[in-house]
C-alpha positions in Angstrom: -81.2 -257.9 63.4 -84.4 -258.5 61.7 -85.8 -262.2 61.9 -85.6 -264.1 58.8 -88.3 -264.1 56.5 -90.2 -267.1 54.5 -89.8 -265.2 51.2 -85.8 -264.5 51.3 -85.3 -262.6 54.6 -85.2 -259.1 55.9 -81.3 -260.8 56.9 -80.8 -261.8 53.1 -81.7 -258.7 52.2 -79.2 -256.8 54.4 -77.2 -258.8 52.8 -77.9 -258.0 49.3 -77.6 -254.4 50.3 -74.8 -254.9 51.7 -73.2 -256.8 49.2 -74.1 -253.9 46.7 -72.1 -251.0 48.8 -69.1 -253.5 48.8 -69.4 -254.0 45.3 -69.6 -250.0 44.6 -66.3 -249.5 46.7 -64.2 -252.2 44.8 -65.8 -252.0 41.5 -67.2 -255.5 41.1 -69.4 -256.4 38.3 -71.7 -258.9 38.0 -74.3 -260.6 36.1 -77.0 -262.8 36.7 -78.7 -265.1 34.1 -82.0 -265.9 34.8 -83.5 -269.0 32.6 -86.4 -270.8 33.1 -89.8 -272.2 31.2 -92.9 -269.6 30.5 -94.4 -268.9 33.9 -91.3 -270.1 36.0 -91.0 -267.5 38.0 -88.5 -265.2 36.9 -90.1 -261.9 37.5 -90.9 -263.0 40.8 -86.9 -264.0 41.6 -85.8 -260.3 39.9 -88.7 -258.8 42.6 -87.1 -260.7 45.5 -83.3 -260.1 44.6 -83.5 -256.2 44.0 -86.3 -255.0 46.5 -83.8 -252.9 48.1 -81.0 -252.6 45.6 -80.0 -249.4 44.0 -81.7 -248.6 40.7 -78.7 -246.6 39.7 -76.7 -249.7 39.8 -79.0 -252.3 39.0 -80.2 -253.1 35.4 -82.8 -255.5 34.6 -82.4 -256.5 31.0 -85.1 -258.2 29.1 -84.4 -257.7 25.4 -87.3 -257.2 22.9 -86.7 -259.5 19.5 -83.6 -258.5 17.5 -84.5 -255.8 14.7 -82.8 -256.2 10.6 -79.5 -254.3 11.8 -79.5 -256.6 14.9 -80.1 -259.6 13.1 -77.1 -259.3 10.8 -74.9 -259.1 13.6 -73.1 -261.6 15.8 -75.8 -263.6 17.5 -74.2 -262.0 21.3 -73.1 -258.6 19.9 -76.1 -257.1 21.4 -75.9 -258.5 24.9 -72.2 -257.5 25.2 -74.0 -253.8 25.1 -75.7 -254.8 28.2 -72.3 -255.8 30.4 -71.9 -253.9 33.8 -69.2 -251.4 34.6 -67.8 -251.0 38.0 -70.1 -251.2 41.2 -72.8 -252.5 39.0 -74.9 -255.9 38.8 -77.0 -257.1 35.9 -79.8 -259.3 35.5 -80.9 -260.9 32.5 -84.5 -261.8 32.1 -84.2 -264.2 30.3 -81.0 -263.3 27.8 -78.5 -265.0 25.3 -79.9 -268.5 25.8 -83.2 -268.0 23.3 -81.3 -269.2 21.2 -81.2 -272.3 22.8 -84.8 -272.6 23.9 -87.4 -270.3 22.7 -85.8 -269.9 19.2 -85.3 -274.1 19.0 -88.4 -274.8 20.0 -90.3 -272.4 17.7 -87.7 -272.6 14.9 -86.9 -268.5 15.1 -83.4 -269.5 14.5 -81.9 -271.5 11.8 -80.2 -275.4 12.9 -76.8 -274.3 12.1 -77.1 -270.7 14.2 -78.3 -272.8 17.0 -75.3 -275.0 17.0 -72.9 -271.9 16.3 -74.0 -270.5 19.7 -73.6 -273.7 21.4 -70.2 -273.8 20.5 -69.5 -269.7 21.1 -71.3 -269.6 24.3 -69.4 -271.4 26.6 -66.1 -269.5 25.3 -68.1 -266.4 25.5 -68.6 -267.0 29.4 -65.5 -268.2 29.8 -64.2 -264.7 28.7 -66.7 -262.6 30.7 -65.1 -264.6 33.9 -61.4 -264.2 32.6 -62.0 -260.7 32.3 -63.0 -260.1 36.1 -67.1 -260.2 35.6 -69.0 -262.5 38.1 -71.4 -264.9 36.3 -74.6 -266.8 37.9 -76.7 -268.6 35.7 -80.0 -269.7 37.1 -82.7 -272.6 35.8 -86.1 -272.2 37.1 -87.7 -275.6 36.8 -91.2 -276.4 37.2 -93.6 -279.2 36.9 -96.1 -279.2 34.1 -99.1 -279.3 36.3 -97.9 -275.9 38.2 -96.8 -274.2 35.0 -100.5 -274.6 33.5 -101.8 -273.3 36.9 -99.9 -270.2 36.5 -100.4 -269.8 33.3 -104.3 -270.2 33.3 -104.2 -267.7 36.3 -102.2 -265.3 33.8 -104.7 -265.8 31.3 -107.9 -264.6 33.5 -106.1 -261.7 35.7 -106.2 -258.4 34.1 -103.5 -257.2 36.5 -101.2 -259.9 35.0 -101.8 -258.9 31.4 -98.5 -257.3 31.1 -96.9 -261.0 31.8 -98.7 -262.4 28.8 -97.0 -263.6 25.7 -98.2 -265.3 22.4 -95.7 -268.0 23.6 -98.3 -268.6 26.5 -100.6 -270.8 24.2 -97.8 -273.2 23.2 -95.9 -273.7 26.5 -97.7 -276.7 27.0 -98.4 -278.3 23.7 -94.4 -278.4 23.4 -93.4 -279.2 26.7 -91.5 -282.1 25.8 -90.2 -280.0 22.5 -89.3 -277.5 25.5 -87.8 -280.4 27.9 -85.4 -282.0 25.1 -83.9 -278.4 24.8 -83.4 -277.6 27.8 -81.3 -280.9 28.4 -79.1 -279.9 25.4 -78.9 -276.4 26.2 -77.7 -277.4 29.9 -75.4 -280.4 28.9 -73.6 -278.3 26.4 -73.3 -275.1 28.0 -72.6 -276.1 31.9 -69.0 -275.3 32.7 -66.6 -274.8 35.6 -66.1 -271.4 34.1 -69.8 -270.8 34.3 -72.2 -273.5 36.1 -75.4 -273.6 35.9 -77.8 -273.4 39.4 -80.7 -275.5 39.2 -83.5 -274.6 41.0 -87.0 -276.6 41.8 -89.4 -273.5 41.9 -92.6 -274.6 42.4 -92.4 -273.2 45.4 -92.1 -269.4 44.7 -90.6 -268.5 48.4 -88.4 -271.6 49.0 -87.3 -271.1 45.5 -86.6 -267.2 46.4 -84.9 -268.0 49.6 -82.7 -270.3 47.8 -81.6 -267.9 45.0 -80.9 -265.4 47.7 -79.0 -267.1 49.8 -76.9 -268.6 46.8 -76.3 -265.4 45.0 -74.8 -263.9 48.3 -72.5 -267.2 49.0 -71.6 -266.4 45.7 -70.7 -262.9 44.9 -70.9 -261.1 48.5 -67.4 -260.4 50.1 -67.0 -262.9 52.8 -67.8 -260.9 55.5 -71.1 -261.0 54.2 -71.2 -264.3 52.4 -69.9 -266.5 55.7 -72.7 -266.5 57.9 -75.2 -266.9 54.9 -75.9 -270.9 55.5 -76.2 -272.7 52.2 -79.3 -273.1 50.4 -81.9 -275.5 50.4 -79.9 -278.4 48.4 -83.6 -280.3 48.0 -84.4 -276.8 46.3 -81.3 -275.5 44.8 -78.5 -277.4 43.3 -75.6 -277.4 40.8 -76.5 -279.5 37.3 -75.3 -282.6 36.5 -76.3 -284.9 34.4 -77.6 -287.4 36.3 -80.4 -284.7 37.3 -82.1 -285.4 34.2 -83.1 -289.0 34.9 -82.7 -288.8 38.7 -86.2 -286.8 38.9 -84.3 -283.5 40.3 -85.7 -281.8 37.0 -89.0 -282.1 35.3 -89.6 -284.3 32.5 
């Protein structure tokens, strides 16, 4: 078998592979949330989990802004439209927690929606589970420094211009508007039904390696998941509380 490499593996990506032809024999489903600040890394993560997945049964779903008709309805209607069927895994770039970040800190949402979906969301998941879907939620944490190094080398690299976003200019001014959201959004909506995965991702490949190696623990049949050794826990983690004072996430 290949040897392992720095950025997830040639092994971990057997295993992915693997892991997807198992899933299209029993009909699995399964979703994976991918959260984060502006310039976290997610696209990067989505590159190294579905290099060599199957496009016909992998969806990457990153939802433009509600239009009117969407707006009137239930704040999650439109991302139950997105749910797997059998054999099939779907990733969110980013997905149902705006509301709890992007649409807090730039007041796209209304107090009283944002607290509505605090208290739906966790029942919400807890459905999704109860109803046979696997569920991994992800946190991309980053320092402050890092995030304005990425984000200035956003800003001057033509070949990244697809990544940029008007939200770019204020990632930093509102960090801390940014931090004091997250905390909520993770306190509130952590659950045994549903945990959230922290991961430290300054590191782009240790972060990767993490995540890959998690996801397969997670929702590979055990032949597959058992000799996958367990993530990086100075890189990867499961939240708790005391990892907002304990210097695990960034302030």
């Amino acid at each position: 078998m290949a040897k392992d490499r720095p950025d997830g593996g040639d092994d971990l990506q057997l295993g992915l592979v693997q892991m997807q032809l198992a899933h299209a024999r029993t009909g699995e489903r399964a979703v994976i949330v991918l959260e984060g600040r502006d310039a976290a890394g997610k696209d990067g993560t989505i590159k190294a989990l579905t290099e060599h997945l199957s496009v016909r049964s992998t969806r990457v779903v990153a939802l433009p802004k509600p239009n009117d008709r969407e707006k009137s309805q239930w704040y999650l209607q439109r991302y139950v439209a997105q749910l797997p069927a059998a054999g099939e895994l779907v990733i969110f770039n980013r997905s149902w927690y705006n509301r709890a970040g992007v649409e807090v800190v730039n007041g796209f949402s209304t107090p009283g929606e944002q607290a509505q979906f605090l208290k739906d969301v966790p029942r919400f998941e807890a459905m999704l589970v109860e109803n046979g879907i696997r569920l991994v939620k992800l946190w991309l944490d980053i320092s402050k420094d890092e995030q304005k190094e990425r984000l200035d080398d956003r800003a001057g690299n033509p070949l990244k211009a697809l990544k940029r976003s008007p939200l770019d200019a204020v990632a930093q001014d509102k960090w801390d508007d940014y931090t004091q959201a997250r905390d909520a959004m993770l306190a509130a909506t952590h659950s045994d039904a549903a945990p959230w995965i922290c991961v430290r991702a300054n590191h782009k490949k240790k972060a990767h390696k993490a995540v890959l190696r998690h996801v397969l623990r997670v929702l590979a049949p055990d032949e597959v998941a058992t000799p996958v050794g367990a993530p990086d826990a100075d890189v990867l983690f499961v939240y708790e509380k005391a990892a907002l004072k304990d210097g695990r996430l960034e302030k």
